[in-house]
Structure formats: C-alpha cells, structure tokens
N, C-alpha and C positions, 0 to 999 in steps of 0.2 A: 504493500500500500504506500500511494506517495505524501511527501508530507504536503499537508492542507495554509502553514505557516510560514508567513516572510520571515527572516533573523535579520533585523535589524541590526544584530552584531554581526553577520558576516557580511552585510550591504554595507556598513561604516569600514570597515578592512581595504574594504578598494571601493568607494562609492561611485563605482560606472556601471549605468544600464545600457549593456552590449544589446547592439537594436540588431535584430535577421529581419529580414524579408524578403520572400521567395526563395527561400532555401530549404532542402531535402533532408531525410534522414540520414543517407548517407554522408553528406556534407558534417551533416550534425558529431556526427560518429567520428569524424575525423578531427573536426577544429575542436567538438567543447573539451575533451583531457587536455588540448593544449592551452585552452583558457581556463580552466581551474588549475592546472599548474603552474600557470603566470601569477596566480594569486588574486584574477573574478572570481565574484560568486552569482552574479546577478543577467540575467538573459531572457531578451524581449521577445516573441514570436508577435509580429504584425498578421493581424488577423483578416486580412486584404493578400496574406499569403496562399498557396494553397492546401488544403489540409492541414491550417490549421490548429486547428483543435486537436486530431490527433497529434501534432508535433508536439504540442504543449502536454499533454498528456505522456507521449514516451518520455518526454523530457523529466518530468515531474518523476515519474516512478525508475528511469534511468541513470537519473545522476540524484540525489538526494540531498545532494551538499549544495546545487544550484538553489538561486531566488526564482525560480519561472515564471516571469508573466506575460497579459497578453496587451498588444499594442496596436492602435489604430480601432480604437472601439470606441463608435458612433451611434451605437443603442443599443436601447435595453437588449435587445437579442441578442446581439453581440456580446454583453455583457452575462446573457446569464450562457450562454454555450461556451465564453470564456471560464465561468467558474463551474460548472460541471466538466470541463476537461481537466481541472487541476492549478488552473492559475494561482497563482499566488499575491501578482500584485495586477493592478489594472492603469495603463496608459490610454491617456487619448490623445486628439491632436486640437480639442474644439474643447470649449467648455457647454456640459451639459447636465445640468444641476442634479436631475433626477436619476443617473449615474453616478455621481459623487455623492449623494445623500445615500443611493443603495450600498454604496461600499462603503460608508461611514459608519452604517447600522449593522452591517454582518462583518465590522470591521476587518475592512479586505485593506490595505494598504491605495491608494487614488493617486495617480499624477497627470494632471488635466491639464491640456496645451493653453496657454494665455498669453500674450504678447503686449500689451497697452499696458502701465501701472491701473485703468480702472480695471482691464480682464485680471489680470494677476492678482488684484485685491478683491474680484468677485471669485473667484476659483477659492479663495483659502478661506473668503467667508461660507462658501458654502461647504467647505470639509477636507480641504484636499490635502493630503500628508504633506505632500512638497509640490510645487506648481512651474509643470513643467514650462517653460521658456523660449516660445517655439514662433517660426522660425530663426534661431538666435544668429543665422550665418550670415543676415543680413544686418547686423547691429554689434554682432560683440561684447567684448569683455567691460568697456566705458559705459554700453547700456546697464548692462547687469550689477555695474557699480554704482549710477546713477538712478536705478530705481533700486538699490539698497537703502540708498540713503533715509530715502522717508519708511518705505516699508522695510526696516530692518527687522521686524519679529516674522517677516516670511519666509519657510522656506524654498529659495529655486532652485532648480533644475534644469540649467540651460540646454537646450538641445538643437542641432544643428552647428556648422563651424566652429566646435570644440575637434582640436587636434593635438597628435603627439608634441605639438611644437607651443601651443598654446594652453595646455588643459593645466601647468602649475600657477599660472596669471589668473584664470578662473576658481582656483581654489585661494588662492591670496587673498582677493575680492571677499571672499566668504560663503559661498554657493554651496548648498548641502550635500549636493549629487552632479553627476552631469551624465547626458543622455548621447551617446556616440553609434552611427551605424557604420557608414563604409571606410572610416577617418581610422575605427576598431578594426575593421573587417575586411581590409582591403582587396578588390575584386581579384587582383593578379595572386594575393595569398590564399584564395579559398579553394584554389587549386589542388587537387591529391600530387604529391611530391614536395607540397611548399611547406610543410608541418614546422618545419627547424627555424625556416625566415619567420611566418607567423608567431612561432613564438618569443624569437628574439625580437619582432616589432610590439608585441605585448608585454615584455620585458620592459623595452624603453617608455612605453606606456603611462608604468607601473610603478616604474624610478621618478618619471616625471611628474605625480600625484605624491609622491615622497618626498620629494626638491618641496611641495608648499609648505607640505605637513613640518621642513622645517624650518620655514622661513616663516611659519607661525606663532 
C-alpha cells in the first residue's frame, strides 16, 4: 500500500517540485533512483499527461520515499481522480477556490498558480500551503523579492525560469519551495544512456540550493 502522506520533512531537504509531463513509465524507471539519489524527494505528474493517474499511482506504491503529486488540475474531477490514484500533494496552474478549500479540508497539501500580488494574496487566503508563482520566467527573482516585501507571511513557490544557474538567488530572497520542469529534466538527459550526466546535472542542482542554505 502506498503512503497517502506529504513529509514535509523530506520536501524541506531539497524543497524542489521536479515537474514530468508527458513522460512514460519506463522513463520513470530510469530517471527517478537517479533523483532520489541526488537527494529529491518531491515529483509532479501533470495531469494533461497521458495516463496519468496511473503514473501517479505506480509512483506512489513504487518509490515510497517520493512526495507524488498531481499537476495541472483544473477541476474538481481532476482533483478527485488525482487523489484516488494516490496523490499526495495537489498543483494547479489557475486559482480555483473550491479546489483549494477541498484540499484544505481533507488536508491534502495545495499549491495554486497566482501571478499578480492580488492573485497570490487570494490563493493563500483561500488555503493554499505555499502559492505557486506562475509564470515566474517572465519576471524573476526582483518580482518574487518585490512582492515579498508587503506579503512577507506568504509562502511562494516560484515556478517557471528557476535554473541550475539561478535557483540559490531564489532561495536568498526567501521563497519556501520552487517548482522546476525541463530546467530539472533536461530533454537531451531523459535519454536511456544519459543516467550518469543527469545525475551529475542534479548534483549541481543540489549544491546550488546548499550555496543559499549558506549564505543564510
């Protein structure tokens, strides 16, 4: 049986939500031992992939020590065939109250995409663990500092144009999480034979969320 529960202490360890979309089980079977041995624990399946829900599902009862959850969920139906495969935590890309209220009350972990300081301060009033920060590749690290300022008891989770190059600038700022997909997962590494680069581009990742941790 897999487990039904986020670990917020192993999502604080390396706080990046590794984003797939449109990716296989075989893929799956290849890259995640090299991403739990880089030292993630936390991995999105976008539900706009295909088979979804089962991915979310092997995932959940295959690896045990992952965070699995499901991304790109834009209604209740989405929402509930995401937590009947095993989800653990729930992404969106839109704010939609009555999704964040349902996973508030069966306390599922919420991260609701918001962009404007009024979205990103209606997303956390309406329940959201952390409020993801979406599209952040058109704005940056100055936005996410600029609207810390007033809303500093929020937490975000920028997602979009966080990179190997950039992601210790985004944890200096103060950002609780941050949401990364092909920047993680790069297309030329999800290649069978590329296991050894992938892991050393996960490595350097890894070190560079440790660079804030000590300039904190």
């Amino acid at each position: 049986m897999y487990s039904t529960s986020f670990s917020q202490e192993k999502f604080q360890q390396a706080p990046v939500v590794g984003i797939l979309r449109g990716i296989d089980k075989e893929t799956l079977d290849r890259i995640i031992p090299v991403y739990i041995r880089a030292g993630f624990s936390t991995i999105e399946i976008t539900m706009n992939t295909d088979e979804a829900t089962s991915l979310i599902r092997y995932l959940s009862q295959s690896y045990p020590d992952l965070n699995v959850g499901a991304g790109t969920v834009c209604s209740l139906e989405d929402l509930d065939n995401a937590l009947k495969s095993g989800a653990q935590f729930i992404v969106t890309p839109i704010i939609d109250e009555t999704i964040i209220k349902k996973c508030k009350k069966q306390k599922i972990p919420v991260f609701p995409g918001a962009l404007t300081p009024s979205e990103i301060y209606r997303a956390w009033e309406a329940g959201a663990t952390a409020v993801k920060v979406f599209p952040c590749s058109q704005f940056g690290i100055q936005y996410i500092k600029d609207v810390m300022a007033p809303l500093d008891q929020i937490k975000l989770l920028p997602t979009g144009g966080v990179t190997k190059d950039n992601i210790t600038n985004f944890f200096k700022v103060g950002v609780e999480g941050v949401g990364m997909g092909s920047s993680l997962f790069p297309k030329k590494l999800m290649n069978e034979g590329q296991e050894e680069a992938l892991a050393l581009h996960l490595k350097e990742i890894k070190t560079a969320y440790e660079a804030a941790l000590q300039l904190a």
